[in-house]
C-alpha positions in Angstrom: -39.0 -0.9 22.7 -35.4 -2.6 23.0 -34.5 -4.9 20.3 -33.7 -8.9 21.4 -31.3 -9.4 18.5 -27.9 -7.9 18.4 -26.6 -6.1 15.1 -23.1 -8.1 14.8 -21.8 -4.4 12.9 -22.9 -3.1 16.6 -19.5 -3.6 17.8 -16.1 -5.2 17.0 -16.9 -8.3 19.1 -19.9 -9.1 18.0 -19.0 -8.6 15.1 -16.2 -11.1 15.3 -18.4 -13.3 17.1 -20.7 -13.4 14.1 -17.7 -14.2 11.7 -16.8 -16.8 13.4 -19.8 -18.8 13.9 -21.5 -18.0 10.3 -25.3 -17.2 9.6 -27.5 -20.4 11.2 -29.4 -20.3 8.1 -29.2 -23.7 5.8 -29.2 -23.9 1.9 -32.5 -24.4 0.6 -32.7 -27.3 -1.3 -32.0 -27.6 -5.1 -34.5 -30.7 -6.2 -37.3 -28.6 -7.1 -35.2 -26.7 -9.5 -34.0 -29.9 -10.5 -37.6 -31.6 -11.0 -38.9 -28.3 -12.5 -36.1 -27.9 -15.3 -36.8 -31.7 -16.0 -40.2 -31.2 -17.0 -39.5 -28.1 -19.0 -37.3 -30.5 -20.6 -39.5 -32.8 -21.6 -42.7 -30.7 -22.3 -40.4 -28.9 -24.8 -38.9 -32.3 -26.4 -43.0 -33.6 -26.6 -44.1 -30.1 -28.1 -40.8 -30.1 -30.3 -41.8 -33.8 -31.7 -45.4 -33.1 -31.7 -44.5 -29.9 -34.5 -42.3 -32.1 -36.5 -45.0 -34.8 -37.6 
């Protein structure tokens, strides 16, 4: 069975070809790290004043 995608470290010019147009791929997103580290945040601060009383 042939493959459809070509291995840019194939060959020098595909290679080159690949460097030059970069991976198609886009950087997941960062706001549900964000959201998440906010409420850790806060559940800590409520369990931290909840202890104190």
């Amino acid at each position: 069975m042939s493959d459809n995608q070509v291995d840019p470290s194939g060959n020098t010019e595909a290679f080159r070809a690949f460097t030059r147009t970069g991976p198609e791929a886009e950087a997941p997103s960062k706001i549900p790290y964000l959201i998440g580290g906010l409420v850790a945040v806060v559940l800590i601060a409520v369990i931290v004043v909840l202890l104190v009383r």
